[in-house]
HTML snippet that shows the backbone in 3Dmol.js (N, CA, C, O; Angstrom):
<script src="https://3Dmol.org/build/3Dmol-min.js"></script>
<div id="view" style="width:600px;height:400px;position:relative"></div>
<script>
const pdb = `
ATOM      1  N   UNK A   1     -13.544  31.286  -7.134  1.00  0.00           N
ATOM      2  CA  UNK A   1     -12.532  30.732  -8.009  1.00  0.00           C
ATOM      3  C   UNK A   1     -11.230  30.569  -7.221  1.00  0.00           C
ATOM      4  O   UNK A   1     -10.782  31.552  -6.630  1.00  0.00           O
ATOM      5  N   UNK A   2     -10.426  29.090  -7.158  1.00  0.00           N
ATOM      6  CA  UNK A   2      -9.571  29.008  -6.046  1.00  0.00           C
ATOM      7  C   UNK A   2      -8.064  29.448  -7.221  1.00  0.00           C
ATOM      8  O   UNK A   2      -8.133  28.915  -8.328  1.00  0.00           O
ATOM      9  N   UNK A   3      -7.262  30.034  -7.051  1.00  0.00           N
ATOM     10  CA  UNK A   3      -5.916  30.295  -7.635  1.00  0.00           C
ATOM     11  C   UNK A   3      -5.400  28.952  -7.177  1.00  0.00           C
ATOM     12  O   UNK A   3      -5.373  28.833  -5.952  1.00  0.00           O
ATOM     13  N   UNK A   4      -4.764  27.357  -8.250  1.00  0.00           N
ATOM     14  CA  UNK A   4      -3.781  26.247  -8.291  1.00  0.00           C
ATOM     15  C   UNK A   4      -2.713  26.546  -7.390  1.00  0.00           C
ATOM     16  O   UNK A   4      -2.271  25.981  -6.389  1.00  0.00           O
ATOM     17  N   UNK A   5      -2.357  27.800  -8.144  1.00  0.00           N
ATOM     18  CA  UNK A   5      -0.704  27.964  -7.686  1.00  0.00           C
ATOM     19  C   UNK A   5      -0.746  28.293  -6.276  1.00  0.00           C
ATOM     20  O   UNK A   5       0.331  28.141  -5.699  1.00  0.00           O
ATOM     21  N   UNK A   6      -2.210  28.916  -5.217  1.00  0.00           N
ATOM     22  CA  UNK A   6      -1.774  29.290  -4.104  1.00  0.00           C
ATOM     23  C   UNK A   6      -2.183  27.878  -3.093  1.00  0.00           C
ATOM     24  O   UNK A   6      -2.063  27.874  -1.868  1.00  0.00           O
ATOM     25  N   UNK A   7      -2.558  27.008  -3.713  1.00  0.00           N
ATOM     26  CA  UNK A   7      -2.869  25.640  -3.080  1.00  0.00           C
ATOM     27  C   UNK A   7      -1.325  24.929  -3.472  1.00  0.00           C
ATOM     28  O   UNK A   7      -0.527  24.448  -2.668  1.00  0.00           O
ATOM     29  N   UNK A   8      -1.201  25.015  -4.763  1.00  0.00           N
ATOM     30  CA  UNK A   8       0.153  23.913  -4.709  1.00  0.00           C
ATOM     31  C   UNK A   8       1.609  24.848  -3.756  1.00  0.00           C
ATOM     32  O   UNK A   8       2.618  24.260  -3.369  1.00  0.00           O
ATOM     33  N   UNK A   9       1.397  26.090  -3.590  1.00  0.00           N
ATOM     34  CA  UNK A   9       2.824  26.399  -2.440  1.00  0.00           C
ATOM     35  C   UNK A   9       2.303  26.319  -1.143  1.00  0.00           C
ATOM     36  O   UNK A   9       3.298  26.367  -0.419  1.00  0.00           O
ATOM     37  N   UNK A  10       1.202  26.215  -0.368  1.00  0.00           N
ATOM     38  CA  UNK A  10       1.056  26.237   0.541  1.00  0.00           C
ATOM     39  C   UNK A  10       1.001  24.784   1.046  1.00  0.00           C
ATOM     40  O   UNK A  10       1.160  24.358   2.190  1.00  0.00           O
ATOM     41  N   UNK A  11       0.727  24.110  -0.141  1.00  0.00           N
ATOM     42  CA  UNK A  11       0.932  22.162   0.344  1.00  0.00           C
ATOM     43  C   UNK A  11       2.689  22.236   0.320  1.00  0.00           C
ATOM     44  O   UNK A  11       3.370  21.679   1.181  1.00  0.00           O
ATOM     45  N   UNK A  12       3.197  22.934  -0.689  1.00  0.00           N
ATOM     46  CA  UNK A  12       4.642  22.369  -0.543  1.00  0.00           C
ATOM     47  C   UNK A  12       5.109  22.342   0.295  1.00  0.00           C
ATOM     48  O   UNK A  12       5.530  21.325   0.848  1.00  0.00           O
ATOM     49  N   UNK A  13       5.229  23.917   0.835  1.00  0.00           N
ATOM     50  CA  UNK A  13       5.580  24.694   1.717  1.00  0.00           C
ATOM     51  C   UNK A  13       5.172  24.234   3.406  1.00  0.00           C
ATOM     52  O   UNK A  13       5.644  24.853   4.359  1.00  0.00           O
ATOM     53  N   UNK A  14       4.431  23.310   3.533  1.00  0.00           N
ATOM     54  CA  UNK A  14       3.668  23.079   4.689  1.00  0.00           C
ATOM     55  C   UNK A  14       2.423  22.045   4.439  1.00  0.00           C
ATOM     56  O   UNK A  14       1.565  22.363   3.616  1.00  0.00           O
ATOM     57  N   UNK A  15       2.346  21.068   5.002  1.00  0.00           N
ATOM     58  CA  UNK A  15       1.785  19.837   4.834  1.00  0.00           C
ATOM     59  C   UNK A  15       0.424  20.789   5.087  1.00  0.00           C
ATOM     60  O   UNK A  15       0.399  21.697   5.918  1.00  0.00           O
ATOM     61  N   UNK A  16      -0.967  20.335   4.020  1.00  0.00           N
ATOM     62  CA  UNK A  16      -2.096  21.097   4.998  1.00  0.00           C
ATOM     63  C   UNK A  16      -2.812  22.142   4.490  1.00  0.00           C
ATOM     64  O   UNK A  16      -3.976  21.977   4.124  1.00  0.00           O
ATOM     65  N   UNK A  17      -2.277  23.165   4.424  1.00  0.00           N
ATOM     66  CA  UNK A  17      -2.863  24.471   4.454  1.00  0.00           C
ATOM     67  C   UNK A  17      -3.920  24.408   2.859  1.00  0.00           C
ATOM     68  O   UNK A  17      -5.075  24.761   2.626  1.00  0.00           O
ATOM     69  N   UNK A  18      -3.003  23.877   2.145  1.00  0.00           N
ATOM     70  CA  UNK A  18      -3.650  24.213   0.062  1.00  0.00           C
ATOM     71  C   UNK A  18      -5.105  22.981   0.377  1.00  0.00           C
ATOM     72  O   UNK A  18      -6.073  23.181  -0.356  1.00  0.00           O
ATOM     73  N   UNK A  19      -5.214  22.039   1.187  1.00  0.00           N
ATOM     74  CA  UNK A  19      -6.229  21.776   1.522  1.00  0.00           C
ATOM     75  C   UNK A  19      -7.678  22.728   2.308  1.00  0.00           C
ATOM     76  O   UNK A  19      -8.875  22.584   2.061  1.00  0.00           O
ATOM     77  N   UNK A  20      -7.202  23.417   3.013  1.00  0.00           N
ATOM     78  CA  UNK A  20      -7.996  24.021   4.171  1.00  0.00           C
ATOM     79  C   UNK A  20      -8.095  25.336   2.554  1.00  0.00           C
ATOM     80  O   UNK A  20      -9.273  25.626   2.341  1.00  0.00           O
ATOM     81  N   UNK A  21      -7.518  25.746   1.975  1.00  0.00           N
ATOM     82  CA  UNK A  21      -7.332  27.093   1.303  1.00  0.00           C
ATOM     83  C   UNK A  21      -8.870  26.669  -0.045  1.00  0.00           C
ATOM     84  O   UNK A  21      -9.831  27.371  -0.360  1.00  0.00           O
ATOM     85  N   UNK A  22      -8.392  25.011  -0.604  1.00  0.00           N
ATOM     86  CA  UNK A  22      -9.444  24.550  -1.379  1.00  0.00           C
ATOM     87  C   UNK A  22     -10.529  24.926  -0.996  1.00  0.00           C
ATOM     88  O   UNK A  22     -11.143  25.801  -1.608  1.00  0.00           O
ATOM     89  N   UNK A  23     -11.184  24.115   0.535  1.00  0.00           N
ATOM     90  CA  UNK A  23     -12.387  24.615   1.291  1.00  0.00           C
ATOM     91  C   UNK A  23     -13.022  22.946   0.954  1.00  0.00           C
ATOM     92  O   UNK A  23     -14.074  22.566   1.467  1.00  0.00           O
ATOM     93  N   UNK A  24     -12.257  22.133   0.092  1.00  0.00           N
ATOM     94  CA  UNK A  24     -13.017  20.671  -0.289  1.00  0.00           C
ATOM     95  C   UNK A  24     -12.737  19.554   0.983  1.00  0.00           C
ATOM     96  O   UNK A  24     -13.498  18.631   1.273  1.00  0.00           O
ATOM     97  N   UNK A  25     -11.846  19.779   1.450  1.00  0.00           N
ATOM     98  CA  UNK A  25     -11.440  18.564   2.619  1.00  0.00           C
ATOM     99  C   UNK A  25     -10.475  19.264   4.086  1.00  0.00           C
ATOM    100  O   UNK A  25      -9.693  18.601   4.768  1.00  0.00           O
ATOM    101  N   UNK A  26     -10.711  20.320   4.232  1.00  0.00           N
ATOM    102  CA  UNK A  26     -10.718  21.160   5.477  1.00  0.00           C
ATOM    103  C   UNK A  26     -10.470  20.320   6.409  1.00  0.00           C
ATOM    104  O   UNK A  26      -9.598  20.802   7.133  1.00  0.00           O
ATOM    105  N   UNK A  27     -10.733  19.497   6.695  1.00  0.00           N
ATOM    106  CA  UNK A  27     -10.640  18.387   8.136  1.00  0.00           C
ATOM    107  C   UNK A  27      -9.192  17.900   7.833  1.00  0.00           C
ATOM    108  O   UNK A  27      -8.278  18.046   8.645  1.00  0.00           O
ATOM    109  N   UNK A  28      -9.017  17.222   6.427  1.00  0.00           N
ATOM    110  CA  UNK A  28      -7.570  16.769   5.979  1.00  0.00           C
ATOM    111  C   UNK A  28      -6.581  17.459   6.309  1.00  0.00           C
ATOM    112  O   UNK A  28      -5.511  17.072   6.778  1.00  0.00           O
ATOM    113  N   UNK A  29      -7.025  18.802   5.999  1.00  0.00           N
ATOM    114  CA  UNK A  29      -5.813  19.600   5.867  1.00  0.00           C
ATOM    115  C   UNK A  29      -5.529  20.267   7.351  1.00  0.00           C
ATOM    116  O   UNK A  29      -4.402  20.697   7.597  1.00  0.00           O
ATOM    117  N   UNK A  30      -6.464  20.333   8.218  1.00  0.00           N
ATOM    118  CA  UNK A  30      -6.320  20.506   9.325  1.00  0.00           C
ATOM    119  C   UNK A  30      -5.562  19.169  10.062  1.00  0.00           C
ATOM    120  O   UNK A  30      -4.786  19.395  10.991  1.00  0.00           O
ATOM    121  N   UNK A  31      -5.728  18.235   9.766  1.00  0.00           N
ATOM    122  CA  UNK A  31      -5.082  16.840  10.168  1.00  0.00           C
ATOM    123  C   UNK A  31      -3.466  17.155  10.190  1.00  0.00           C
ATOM    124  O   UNK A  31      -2.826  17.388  11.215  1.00  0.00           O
ATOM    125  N   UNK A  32      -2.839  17.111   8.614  1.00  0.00           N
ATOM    126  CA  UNK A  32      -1.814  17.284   8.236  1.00  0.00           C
ATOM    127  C   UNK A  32      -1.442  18.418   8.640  1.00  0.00           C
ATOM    128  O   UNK A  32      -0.227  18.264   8.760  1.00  0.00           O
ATOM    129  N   UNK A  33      -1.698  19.550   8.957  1.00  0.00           N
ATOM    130  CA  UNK A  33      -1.256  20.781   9.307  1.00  0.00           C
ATOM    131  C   UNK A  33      -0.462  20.364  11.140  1.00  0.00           C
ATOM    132  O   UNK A  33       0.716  20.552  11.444  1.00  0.00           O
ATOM    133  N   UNK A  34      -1.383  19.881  11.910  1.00  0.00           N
ATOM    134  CA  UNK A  34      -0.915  19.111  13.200  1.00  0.00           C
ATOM    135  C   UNK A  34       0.116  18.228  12.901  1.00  0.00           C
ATOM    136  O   UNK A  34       1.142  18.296  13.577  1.00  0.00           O
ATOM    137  N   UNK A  35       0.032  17.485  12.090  1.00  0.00           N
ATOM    138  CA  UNK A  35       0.966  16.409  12.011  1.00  0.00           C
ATOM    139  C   UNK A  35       2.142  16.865  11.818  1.00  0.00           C
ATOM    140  O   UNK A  35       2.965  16.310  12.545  1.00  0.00           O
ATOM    141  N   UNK A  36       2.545  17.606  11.175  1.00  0.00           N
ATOM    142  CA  UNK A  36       3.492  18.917  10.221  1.00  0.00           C
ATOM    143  C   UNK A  36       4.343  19.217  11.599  1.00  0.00           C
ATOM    144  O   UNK A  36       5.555  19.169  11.807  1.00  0.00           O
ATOM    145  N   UNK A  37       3.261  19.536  12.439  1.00  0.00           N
ATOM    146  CA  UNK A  37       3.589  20.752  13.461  1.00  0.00           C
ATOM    147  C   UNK A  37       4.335  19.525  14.679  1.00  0.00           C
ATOM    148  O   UNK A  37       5.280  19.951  15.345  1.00  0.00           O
ATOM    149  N   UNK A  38       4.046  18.608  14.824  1.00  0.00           N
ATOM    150  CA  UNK A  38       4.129  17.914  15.804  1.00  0.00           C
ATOM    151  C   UNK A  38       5.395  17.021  15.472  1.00  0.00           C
ATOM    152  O   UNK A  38       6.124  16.726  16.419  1.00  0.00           O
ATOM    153  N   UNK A  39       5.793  16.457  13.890  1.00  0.00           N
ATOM    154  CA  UNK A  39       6.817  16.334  13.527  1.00  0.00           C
ATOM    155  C   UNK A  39       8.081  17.157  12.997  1.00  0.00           C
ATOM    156  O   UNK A  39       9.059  16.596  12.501  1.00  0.00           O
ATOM    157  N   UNK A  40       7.972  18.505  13.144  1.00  0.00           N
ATOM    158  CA  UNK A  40       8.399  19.312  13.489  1.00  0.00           C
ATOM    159  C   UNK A  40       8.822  19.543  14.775  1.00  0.00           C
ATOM    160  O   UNK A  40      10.013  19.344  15.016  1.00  0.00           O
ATOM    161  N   UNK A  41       8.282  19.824  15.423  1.00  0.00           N
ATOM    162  CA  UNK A  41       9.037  19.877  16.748  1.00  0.00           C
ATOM    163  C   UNK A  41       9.329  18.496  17.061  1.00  0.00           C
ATOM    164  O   UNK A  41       9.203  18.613  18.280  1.00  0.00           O
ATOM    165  N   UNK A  42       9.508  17.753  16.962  1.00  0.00           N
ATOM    166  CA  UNK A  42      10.056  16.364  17.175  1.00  0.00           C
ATOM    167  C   UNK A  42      11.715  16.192  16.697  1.00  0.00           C
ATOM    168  O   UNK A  42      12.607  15.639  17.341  1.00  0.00           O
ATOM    169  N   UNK A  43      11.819  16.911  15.242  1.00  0.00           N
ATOM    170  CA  UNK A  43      13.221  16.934  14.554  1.00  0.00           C
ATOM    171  C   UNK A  43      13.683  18.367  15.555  1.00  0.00           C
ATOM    172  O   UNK A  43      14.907  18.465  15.647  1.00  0.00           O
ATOM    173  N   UNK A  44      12.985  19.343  16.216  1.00  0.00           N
ATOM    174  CA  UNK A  44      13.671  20.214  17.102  1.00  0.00           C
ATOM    175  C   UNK A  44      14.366  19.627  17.804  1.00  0.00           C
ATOM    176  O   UNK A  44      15.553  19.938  17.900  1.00  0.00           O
ATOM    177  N   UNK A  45      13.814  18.581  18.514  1.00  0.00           N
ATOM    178  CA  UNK A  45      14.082  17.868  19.739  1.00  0.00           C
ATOM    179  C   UNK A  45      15.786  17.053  19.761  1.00  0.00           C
ATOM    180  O   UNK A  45      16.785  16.861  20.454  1.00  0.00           O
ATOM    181  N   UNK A  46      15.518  16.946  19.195  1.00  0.00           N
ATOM    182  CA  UNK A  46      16.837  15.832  18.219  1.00  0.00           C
ATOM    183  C   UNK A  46      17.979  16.287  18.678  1.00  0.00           C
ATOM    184  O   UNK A  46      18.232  17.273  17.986  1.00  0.00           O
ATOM    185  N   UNK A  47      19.046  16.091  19.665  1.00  0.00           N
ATOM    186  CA  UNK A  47      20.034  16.989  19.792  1.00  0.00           C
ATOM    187  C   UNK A  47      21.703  16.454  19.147  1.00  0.00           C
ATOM    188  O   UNK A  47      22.619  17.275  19.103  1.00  0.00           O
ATOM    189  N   UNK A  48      21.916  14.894  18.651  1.00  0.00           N
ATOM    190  CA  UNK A  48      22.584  14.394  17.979  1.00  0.00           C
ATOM    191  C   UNK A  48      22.123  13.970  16.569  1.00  0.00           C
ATOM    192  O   UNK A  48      21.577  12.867  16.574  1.00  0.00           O
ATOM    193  N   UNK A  49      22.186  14.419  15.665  1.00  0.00           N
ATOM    194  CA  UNK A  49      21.566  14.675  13.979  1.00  0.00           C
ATOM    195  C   UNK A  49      22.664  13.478  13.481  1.00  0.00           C
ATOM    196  O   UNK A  49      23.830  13.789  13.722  1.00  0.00           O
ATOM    197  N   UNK A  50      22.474  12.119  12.805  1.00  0.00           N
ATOM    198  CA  UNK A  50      23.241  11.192  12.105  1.00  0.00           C
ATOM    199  C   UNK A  50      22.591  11.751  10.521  1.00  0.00           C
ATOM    200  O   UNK A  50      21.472  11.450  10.104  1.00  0.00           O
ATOM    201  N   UNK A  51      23.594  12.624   9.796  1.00  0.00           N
ATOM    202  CA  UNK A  51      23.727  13.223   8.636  1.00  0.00           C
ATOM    203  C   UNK A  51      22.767  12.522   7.558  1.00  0.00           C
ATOM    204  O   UNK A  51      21.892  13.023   6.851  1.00  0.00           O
ATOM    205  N   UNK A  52      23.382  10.717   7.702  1.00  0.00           N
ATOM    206  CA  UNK A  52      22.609  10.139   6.966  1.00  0.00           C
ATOM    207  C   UNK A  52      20.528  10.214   7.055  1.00  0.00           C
ATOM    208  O   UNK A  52      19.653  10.590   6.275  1.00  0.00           O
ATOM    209  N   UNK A  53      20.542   9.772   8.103  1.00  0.00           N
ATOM    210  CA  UNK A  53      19.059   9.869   8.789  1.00  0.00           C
ATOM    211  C   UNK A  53      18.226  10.987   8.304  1.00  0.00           C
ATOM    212  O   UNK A  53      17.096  10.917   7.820  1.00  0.00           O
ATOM    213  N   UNK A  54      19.114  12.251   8.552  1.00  0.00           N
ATOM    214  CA  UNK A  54      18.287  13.782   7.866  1.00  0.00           C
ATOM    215  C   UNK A  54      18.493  14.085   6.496  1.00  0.00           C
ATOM    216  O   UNK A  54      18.011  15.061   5.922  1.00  0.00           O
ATOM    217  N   UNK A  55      19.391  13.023   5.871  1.00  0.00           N
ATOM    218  CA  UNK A  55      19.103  13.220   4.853  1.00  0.00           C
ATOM    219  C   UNK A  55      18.153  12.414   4.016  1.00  0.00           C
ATOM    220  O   UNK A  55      17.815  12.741   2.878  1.00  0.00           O
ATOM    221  N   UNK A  56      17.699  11.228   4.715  1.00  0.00           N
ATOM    222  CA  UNK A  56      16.713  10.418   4.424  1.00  0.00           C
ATOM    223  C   UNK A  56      15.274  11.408   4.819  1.00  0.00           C
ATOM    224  O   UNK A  56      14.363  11.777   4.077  1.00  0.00           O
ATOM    225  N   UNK A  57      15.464  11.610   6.053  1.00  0.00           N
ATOM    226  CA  UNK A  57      14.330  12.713   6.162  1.00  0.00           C
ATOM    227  C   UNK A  57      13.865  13.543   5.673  1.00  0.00           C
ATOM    228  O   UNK A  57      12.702  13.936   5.762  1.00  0.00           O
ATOM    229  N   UNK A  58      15.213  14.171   4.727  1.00  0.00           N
ATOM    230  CA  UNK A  58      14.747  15.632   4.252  1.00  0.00           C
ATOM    231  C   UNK A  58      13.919  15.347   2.811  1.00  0.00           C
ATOM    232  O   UNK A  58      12.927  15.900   2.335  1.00  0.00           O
ATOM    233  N   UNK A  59      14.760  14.242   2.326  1.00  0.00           N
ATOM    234  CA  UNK A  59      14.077  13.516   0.805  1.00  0.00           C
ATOM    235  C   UNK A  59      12.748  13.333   0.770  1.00  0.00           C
ATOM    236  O   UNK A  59      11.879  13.647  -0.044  1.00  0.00           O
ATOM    237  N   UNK A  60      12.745  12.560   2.178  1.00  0.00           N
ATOM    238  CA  UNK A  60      11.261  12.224   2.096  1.00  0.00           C
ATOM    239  C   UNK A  60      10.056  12.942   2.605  1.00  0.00           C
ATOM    240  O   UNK A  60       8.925  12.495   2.413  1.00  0.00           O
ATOM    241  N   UNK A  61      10.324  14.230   3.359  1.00  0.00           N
ATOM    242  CA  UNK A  61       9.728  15.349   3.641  1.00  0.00           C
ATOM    243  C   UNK A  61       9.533  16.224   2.028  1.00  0.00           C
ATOM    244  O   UNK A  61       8.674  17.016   1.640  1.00  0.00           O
ATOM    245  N   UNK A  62      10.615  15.716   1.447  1.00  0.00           N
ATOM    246  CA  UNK A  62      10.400  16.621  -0.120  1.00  0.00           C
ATOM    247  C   UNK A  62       9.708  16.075  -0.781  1.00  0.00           C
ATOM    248  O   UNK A  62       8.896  16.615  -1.532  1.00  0.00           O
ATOM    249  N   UNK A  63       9.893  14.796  -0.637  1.00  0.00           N
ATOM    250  CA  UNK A  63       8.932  13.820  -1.672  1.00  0.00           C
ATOM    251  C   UNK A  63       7.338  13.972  -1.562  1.00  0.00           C
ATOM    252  O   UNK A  63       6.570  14.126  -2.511  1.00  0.00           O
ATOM    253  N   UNK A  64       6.929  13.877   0.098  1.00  0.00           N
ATOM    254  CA  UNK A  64       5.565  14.014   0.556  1.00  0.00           C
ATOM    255  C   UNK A  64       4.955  15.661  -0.063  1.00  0.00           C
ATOM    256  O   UNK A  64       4.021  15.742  -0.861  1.00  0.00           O
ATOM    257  N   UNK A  65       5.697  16.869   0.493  1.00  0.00           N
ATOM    258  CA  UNK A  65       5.493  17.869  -0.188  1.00  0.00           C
ATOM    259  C   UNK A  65       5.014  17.934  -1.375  1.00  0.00           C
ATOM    260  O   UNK A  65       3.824  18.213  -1.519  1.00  0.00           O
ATOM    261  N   UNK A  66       5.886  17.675  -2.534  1.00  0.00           N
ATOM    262  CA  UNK A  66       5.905  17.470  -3.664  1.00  0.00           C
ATOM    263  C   UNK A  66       4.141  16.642  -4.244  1.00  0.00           C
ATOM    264  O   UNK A  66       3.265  16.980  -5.041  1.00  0.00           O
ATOM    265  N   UNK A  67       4.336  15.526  -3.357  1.00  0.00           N
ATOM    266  CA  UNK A  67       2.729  14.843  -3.904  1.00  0.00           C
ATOM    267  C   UNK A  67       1.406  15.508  -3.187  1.00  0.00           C
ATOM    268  O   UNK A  67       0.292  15.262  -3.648  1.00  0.00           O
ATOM    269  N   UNK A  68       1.567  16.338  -2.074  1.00  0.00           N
ATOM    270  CA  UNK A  68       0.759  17.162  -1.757  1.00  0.00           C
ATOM    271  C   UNK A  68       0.431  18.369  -2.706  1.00  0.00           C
ATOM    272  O   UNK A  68      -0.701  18.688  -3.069  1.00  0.00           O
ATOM    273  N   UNK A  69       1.557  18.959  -3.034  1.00  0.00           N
ATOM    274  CA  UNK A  69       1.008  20.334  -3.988  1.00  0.00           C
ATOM    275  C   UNK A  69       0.667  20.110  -5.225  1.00  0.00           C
ATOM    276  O   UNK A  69       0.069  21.009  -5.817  1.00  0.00           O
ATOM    277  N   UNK A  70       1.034  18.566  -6.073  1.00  0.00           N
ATOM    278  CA  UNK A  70       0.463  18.380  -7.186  1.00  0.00           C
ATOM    279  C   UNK A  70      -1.316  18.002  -6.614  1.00  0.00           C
ATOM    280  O   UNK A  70      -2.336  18.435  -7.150  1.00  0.00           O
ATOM    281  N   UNK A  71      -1.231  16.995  -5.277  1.00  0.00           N
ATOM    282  CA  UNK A  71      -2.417  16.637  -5.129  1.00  0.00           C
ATOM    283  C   UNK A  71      -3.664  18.370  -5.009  1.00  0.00           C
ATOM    284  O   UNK A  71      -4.789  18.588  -5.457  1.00  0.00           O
ATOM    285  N   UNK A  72      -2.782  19.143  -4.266  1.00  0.00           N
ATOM    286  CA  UNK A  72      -3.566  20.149  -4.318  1.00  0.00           C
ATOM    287  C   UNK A  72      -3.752  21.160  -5.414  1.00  0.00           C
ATOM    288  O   UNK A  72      -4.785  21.829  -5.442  1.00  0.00           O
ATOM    289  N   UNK A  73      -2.850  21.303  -6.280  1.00  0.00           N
ATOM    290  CA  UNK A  73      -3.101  21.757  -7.696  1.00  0.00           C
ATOM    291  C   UNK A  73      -4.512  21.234  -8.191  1.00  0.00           C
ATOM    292  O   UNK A  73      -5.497  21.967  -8.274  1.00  0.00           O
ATOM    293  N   UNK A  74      -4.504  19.638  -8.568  1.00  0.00           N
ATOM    294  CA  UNK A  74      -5.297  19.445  -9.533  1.00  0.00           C
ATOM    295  C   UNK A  74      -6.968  19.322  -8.726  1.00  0.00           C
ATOM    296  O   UNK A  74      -7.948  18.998  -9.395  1.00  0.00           O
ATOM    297  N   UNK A  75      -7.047  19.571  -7.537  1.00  0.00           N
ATOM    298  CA  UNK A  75      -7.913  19.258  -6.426  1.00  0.00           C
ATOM    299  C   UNK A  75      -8.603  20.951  -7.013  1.00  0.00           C
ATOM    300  O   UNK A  75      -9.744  21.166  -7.423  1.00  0.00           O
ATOM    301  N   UNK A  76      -7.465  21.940  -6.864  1.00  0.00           N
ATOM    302  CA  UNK A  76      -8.211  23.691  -7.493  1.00  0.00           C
ATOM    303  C   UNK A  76      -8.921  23.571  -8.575  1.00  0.00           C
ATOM    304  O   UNK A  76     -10.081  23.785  -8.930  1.00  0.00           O
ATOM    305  N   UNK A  77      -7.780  23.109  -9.091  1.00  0.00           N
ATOM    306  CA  UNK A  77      -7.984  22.992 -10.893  1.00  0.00           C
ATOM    307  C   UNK A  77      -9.851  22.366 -10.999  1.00  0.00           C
ATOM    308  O   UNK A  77     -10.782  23.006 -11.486  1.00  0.00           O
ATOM    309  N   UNK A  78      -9.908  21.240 -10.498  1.00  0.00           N
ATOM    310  CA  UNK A  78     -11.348  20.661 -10.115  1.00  0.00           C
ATOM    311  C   UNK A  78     -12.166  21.341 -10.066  1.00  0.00           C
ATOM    312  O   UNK A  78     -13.058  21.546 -10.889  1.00  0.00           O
ATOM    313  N   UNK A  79     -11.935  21.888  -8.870  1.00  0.00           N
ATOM    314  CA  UNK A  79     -12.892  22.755  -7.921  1.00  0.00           C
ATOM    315  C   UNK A  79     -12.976  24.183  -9.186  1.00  0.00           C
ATOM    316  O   UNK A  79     -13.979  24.867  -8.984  1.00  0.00           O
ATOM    317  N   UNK A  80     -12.407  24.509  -9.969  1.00  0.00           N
ATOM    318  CA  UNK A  80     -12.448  25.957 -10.821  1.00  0.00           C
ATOM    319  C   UNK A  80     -13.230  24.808 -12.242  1.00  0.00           C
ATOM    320  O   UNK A  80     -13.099  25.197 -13.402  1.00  0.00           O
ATOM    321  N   UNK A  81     -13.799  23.795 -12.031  1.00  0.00           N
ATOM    322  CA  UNK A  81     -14.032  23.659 -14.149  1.00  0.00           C
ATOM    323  C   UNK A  81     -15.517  22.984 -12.840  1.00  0.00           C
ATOM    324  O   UNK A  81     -15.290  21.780 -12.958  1.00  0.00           O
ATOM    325  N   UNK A  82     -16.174  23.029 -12.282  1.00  0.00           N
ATOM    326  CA  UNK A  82     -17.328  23.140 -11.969  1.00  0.00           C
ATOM    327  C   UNK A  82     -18.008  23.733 -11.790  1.00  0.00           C
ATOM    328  O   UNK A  82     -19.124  23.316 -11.481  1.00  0.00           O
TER     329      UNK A  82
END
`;
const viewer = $3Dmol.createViewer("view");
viewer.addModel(pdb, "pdb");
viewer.setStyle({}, {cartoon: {color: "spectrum"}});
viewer.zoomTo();
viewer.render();
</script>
């Protein structure tokens, strides 16, 4: 029985993981977990930050989050009424 809530914070929280945690698409979430990691250190890299830019970034890093942990909510939710 997978717990929703520990798939939808671990997608929020980190592109990836509430996939690999499901056990339904493991490869995905291993995908996105790299990707995470690799665009991540990329915004490390960055040594002049234009305010506007990161804040476009940060929105849309929230936004993606956001449709990941609902996607991984209802992906548990699934996986628990079978």
């Amino acid at each position: 029985m997978k717990k929703p809530w520990i798939s939808t914070l671990l997608n929020f929280f980190f592109m990836g993981p509430g996939y690999i945690y499901n056990g339904k698409r493991p490869l995905l979430g291993v995908f996105w977990t790299v990707a995470a990691i690799g665009l991540t250190y990329v915004e490390l890299q960055i040594q002049e930050i234009d305010m506007t830019l990161y804040g476009i970034m940060f929105a849309s890093v929230f936004v993606a989050n956001t449709c990941f942990a609902i996607d991984g909510y209802r992906e548990a939710k699934a996986l628990n009424q079978k």
